[in-house]
N, C-alpha and C positions, 0 to 999 in steps of 0.2 A: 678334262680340258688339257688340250697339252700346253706347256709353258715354257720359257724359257732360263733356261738357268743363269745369274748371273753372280761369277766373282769379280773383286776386288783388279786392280792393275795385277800385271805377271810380274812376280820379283824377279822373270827373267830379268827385269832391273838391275837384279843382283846377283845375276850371274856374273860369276868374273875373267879377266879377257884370259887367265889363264888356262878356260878351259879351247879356247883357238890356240892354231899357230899365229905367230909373228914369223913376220919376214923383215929381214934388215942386210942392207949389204954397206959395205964399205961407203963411206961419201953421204948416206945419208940423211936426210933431217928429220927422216921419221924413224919410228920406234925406240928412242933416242933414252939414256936414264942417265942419271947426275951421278956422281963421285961417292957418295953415298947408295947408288945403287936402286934408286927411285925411278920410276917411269916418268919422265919428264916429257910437252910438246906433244902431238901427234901420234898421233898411235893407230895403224889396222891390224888387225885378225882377218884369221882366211880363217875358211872350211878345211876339212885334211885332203877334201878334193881339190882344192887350187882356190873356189872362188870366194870374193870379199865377205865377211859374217858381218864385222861392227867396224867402227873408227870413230873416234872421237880426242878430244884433248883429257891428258892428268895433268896436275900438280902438284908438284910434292908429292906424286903418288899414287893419288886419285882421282877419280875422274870427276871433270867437273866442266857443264855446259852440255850440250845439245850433241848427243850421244847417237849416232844414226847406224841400227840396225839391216841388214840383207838376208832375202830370203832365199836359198837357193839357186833359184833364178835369174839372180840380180837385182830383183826388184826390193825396193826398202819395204822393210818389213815394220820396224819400229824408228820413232826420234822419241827418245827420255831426256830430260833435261835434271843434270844432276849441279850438286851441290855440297863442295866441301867433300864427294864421294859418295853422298846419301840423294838417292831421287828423291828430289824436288822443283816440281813445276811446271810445265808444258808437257803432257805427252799425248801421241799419237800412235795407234795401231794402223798396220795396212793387210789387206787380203794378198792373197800369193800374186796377183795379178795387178798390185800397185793400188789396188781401189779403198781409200780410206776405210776403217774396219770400225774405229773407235777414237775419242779423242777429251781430254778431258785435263786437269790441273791435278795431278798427285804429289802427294804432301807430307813424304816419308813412309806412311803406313797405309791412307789410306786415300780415295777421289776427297775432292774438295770443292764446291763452285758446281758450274752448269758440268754434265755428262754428257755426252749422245755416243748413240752405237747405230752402225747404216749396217743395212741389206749390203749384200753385194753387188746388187742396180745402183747401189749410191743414195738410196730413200732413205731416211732416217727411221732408226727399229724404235729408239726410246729416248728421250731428252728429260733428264731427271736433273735435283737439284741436291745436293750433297753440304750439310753443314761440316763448320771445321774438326767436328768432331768423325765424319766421314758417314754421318746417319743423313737418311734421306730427308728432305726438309720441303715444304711446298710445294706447288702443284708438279705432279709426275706426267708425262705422255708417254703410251704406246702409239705405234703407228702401221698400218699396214703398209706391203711395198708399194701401194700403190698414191701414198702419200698422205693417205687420211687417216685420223686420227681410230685408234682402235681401243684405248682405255683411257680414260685423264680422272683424275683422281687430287688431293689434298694428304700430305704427310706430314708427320710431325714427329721428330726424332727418331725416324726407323720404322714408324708404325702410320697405319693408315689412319687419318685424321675426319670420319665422316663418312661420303658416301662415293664411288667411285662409278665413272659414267661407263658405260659401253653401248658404242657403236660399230654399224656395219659398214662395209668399203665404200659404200654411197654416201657418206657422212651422216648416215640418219641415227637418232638416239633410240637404241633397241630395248635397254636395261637400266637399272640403277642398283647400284647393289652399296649395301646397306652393310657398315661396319659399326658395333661396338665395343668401345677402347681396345681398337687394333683388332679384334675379332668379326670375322665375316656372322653376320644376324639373318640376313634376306637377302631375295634379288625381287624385283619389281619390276615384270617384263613391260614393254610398252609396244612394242612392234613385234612381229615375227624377224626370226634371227637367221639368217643364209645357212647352210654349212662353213664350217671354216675350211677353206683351203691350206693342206698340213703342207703341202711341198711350195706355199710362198713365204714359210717360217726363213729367218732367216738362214745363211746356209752354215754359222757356226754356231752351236747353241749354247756356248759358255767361253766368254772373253778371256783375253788372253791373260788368265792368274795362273803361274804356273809356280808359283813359289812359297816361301815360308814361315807361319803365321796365323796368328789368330783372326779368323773370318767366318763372314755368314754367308748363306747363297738364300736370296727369294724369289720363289716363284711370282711370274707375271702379275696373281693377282695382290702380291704383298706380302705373302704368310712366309714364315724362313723353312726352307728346303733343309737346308744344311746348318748347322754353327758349331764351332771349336774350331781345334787345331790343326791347320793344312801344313802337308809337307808335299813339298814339291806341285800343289794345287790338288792332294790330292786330302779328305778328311784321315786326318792319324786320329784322333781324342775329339770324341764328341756325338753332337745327335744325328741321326738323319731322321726326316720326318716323312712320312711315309703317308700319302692321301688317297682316298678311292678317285672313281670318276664323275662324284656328285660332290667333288671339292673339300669332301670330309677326313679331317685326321681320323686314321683308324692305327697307327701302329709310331712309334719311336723307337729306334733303332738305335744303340746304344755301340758305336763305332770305337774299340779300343786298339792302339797298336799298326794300325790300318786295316782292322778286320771287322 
């Protein structure tokens, strides 16, 4: 079954503006730093090609409030909302072409509250519910692009809590698939199942975590893909978990160093 892979926010978060240029000329109120040498008020970064990357306000230094990212093109890529310098609190991902990408409340390390991730038609991929500890918690949905629901399920601290439904694009209940304590047990077909159409997955298959940290990634139906230590979004220390195409672990792959 193919799945979707999902991390954590990008600590592109935490990228820092010193990897743009600033521009400052004489007279101006932006790019402005205090007597001590602080970034103080308003701040943009460009790209090395000319156009705008980030802008947002520091204090004392750092950054802090509604932080709005550009993509190349112009178009907003990201808004983090930071605090005291550390993300915390409103963020929103965008596709290259402005179309909301992802959006959710991050909470220094990890989501917190309701999640949703869209297609790039704007449908919604997944609306999940994330406790403060950043584990998934309560009823989960998948969706196709075409608006209907395509997995709903019951979590409980990260793990599947029960049994989790699947449906086909006509909203009909195909399956029920049957977990114990966070382990897939059965599936309980009830209807015949379409093929899945692979080119209406969405068109990025892993959210924008590009950064540095301890994380997990799971597959669509729940089971962890990945866990350990990402650098730069990518596994440095840890497992990957390796499944045939009848959903079964057949192999753990023991990732040290990023190899």
């Amino acid at each position: 079954m193919r799945y979707l892979s999902i991390l954590s926010l990008a600590f592109l978060i935490s990228l820092t503006p010193v990897a743009a240029d600033s521009q400052q000329q004489s007279g101006d109120t932006i790019n402005q730093t205090t007597a001590q040498g602080k970034r103080t008020g308003w701040w943009l970064f460009y790209y090395k090609d000319g156009p705008k990357k980030e802008e947002g306000a520091f204090i004392n230094g750092v950054k802090e409030g509604v932080w709005t990212g550009y993509h190349l093109n112009g178009r907003k890529k990201h808004e983090i909302t930071f605090a005291s310098g550390t993300a915390k609190g409103a963020a929103r991902f965008f596709y290259e072409d402005g179309t909301l990408w992802e959006e959710g409340f991050w909470n220094e390390t990890c989501w917190t509250g309701t999640y949703q991730l869209y297609y790039a038609n704007g449908q919604k991929a997944y609306e999940w519910y994330y406790n403060n500890q950043g584990h998934r918690t309560g009823i989960q949905k998948y969706f196709y692009p075409n608006g209907q629901v395509k997995y709903q399920g019951n979590w409980e601290d990260g793990e599947v809590a029960g049994n989790v439904k699947v449906f086909d694009e006509m909203g009909n209940l195909t399956a029920t698939r049957l977990y114990t304590q966070g382990s897939f047990s059965a599936s309980l077909t009830t209807a015949a199942r379409p093929p899945e159409n692979q080119e209406e997955e969405p068109a990025k298959h892993i959210s924008p975590f590009h950064g540095t940290g301890n994380h997990v990634i799971y597959r669509m139906d729940g089971r962890i893909e990945k866990e350990g230590y990402f650098r730069n979004g990518q596994l440095h220390n840890g497992n990957h978990y390796i499944y045939n195409d009848r959903d079964s672990l057949i192999e753990v792959r023991k990732v040290e160093n990023g190899r």
